[in-house]
C-alpha positions as CSV (number, residue, x, y, z in Angstrom):
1,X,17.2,-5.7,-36.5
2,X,16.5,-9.6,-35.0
3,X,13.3,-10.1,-34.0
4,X,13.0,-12.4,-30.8
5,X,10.2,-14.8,-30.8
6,X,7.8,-14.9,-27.6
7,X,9.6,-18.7,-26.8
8,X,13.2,-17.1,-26.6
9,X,12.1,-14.3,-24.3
10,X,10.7,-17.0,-22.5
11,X,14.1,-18.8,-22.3
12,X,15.4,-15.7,-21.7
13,X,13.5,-14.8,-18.4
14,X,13.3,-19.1,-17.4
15,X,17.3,-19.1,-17.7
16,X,17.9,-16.8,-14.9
17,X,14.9,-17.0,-13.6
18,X,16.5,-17.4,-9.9
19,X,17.7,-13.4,-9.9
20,X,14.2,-12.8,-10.9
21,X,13.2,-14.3,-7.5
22,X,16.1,-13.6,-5.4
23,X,15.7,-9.8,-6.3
24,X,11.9,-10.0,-5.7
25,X,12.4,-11.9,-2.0
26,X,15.0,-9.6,-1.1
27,X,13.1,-6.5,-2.0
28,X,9.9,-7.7,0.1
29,X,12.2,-9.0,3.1
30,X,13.9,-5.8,3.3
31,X,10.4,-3.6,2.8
32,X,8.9,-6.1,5.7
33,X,12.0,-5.0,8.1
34,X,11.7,-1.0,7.6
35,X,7.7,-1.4,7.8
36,X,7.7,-3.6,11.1
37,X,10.8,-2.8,12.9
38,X,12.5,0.7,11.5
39,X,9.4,3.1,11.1
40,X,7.8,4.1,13.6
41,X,3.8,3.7,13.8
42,X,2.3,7.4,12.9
43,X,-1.3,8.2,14.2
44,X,-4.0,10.7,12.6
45,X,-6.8,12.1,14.7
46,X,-9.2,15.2,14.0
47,X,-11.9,17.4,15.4
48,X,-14.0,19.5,13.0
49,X,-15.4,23.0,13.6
50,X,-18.1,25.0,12.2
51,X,-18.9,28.6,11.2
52,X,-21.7,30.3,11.7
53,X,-22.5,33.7,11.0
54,X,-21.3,36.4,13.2
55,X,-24.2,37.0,16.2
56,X,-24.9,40.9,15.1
57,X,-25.0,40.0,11.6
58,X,-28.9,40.9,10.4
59,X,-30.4,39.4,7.5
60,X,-34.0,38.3,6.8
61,X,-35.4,35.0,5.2
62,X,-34.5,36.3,1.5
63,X,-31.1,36.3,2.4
64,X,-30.7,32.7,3.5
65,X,-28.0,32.1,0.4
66,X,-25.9,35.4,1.4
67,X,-25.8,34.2,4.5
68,X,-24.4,30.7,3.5
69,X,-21.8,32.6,0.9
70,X,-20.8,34.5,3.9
71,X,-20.2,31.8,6.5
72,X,-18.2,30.0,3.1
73,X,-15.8,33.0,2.8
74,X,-15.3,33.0,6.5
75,X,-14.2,29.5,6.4
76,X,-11.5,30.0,4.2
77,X,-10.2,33.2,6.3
78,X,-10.7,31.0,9.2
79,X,-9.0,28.0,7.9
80,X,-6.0,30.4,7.8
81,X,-6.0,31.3,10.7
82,X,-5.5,28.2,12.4
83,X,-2.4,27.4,10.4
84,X,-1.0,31.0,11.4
85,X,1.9,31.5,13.8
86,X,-0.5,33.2,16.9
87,X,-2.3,30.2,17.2
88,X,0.7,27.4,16.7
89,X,2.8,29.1,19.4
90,X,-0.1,29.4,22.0
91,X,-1.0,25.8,21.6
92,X,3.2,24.6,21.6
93,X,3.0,27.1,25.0
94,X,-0.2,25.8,26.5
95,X,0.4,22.1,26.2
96,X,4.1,22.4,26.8
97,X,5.3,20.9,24.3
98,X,9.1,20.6,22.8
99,X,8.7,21.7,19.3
100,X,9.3,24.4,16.6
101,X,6.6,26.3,14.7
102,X,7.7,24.5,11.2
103,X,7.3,21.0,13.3
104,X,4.3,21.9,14.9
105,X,3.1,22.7,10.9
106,X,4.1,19.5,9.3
107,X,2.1,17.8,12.2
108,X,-0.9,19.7,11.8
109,X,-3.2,20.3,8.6
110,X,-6.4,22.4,8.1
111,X,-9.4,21.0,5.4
112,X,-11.4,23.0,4.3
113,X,-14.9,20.7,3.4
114,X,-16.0,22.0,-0.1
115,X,-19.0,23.9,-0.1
116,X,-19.9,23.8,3.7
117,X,-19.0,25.1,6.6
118,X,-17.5,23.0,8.2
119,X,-13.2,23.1,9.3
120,X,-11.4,19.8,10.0
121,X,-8.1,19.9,11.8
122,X,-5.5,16.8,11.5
123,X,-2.7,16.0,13.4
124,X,-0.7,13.4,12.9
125,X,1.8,12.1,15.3
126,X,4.2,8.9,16.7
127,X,1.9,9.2,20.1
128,X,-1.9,8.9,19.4
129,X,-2.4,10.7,23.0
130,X,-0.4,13.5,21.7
131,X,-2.3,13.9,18.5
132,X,-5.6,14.2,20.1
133,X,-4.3,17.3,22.5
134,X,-2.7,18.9,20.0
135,X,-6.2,18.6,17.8
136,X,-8.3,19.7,20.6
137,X,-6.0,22.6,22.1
138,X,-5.7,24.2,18.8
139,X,-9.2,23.9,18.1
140,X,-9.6,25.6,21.2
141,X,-7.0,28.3,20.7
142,X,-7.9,29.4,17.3
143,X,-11.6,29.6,18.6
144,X,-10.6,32.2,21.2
145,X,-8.4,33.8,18.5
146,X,-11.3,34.2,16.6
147,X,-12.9,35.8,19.4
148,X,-10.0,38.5,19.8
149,X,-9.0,39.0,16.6
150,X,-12.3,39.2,14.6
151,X,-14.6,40.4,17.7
152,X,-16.9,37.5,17.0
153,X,-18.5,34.1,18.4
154,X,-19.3,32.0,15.5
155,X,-17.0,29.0,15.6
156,X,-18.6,25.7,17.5
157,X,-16.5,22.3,17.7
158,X,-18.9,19.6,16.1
159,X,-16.4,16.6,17.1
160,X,-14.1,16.6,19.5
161,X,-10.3,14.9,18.5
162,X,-10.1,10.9,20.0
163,X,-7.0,8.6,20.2
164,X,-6.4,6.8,17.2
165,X,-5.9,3.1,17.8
166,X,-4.9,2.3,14.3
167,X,-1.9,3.6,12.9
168,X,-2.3,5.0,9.0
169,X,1.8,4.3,8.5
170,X,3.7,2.3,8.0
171,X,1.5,0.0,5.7
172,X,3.3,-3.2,5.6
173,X,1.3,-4.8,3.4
174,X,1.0,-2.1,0.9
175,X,4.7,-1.3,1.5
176,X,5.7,-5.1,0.6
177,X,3.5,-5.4,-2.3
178,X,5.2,-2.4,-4.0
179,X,8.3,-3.7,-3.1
180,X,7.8,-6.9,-4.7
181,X,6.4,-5.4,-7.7
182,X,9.5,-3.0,-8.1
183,X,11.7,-5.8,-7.5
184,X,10.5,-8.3,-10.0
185,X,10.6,-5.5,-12.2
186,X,14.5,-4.9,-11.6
187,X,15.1,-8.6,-12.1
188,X,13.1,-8.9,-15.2
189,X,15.3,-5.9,-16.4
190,X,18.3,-7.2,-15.1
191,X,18.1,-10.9,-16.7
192,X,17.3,-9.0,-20.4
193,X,20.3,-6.9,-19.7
194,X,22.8,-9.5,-18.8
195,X,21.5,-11.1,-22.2
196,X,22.0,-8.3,-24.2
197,X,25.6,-8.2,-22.5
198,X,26.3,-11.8,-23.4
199,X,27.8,-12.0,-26.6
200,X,29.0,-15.8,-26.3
201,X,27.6,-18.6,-28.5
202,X,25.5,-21.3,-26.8
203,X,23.6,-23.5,-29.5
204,X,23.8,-24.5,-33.1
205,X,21.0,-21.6,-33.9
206,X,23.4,-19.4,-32.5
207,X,26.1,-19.8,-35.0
208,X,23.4,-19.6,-37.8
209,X,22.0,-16.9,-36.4
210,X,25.1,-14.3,-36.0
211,X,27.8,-16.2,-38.2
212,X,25.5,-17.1,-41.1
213,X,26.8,-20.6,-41.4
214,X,25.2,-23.1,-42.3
215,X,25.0,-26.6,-39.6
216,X,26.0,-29.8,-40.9
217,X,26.7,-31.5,-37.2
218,X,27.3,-31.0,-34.0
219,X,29.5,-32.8,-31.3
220,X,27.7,-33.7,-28.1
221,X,29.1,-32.8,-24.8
222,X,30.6,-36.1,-23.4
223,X,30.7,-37.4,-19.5
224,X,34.3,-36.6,-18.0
């Protein structure tokens, strides 16, 4: 197998070094027209809840880490039950909105923080007004779900859900860096695959190299 020296993959890449950069302008140009004109901005707001134990539960000062356990396993229960079907269609009803369940879903997400007691709902949506209503109405809604369901009072909102002013996509900058990355990458593969394709013979090391003839002379290339 040839081996091909650092200086001929150089002259390899400086050769067609245009496609490198017509591929990698292209690629950012078109990622700057999606990011800036074709996707819309998409807003994230949240409001975070916490559980407390229930208001007839009894314990005493020993029990201080029980209690904590307790309010833990509730939070996972609870955090359930904001994603569940009761509480999506009250909130689509209440606020009016024009939406299916699985929508309302993939625009609203439930965290559980680890080892605390604390819920945070997201939404994400094109209108930042939107978002916050829909993070503060189901906050709402599973709270009084809570109340029927479970028979219990221990949910309090910590913060309330506020309009977003800075989308978190598209990110044009990231988007175009990537872009540019992936597309010098396809030219760089593209100018070592045209070479590999290109069978002709070029210079007097060339014929040396594949023929195994030996150069005496060459002819230069005269003017027309």
């Amino acid at each position: 197998m040839d081996e091909i020296s650092l200086r001929e993959l150089f002259l390899i890449i400086r050769k067609r070094l245009w496609l490198i950069v017509l591929l990698t302008v292209v690629a950012v140009g078109a990622s700057a027209v999606v990011s800036f004109y074709l996707l819309e901005p998409v807003y994230q707001t949240f409001t975070t809840l916490m559980v407390g134990k229930p208001k007839d539960y009894q314990s005493d000062n020993k029990l201080e880490y029980n209690d904590i356990l307790l309010n833990q396993k509730l939070v996972s229960t609870y955090g359930e039950l904001v994603k569940s079907r009761k509480v999506a269609d009250q909130v689509i009803a209440n606020l009016n909105l024009d939406m299916s369940y699985e929508t309302f879903g993939s625009k609203v997400s439930v965290n559980l923080v680890n080892n605390t007691e604390i819920i945070k709902i997201q939404v994400k949506d094109t209108d930042p007004e939107l978002a916050q209503k829909i993070a503060n109405e189901t906050a709402q809604v599973f709270m009084e779900s809570v109340k029927n369901i479970m028979m219990v009072e221990n949910v309090q909102v910590i913060d309330e859900a506020q309009i977003s002013l800075n989308p978190i996509s598209p990110k044009p900058m990231l988007n175009m860096a990537i872009a540019g990355v992936l597309g010098l990458m396809i030219g760089v593969f593209l100018v070592f695959l045209l070479e590999y394709l290109d069978n002709t013979i070029k210079t007097p090391d060339d014929v040396a190299k594949h023929l195994g003839i030996t150069i005496i002379g060459t002819i230069p290339q005269a003017d027309k």
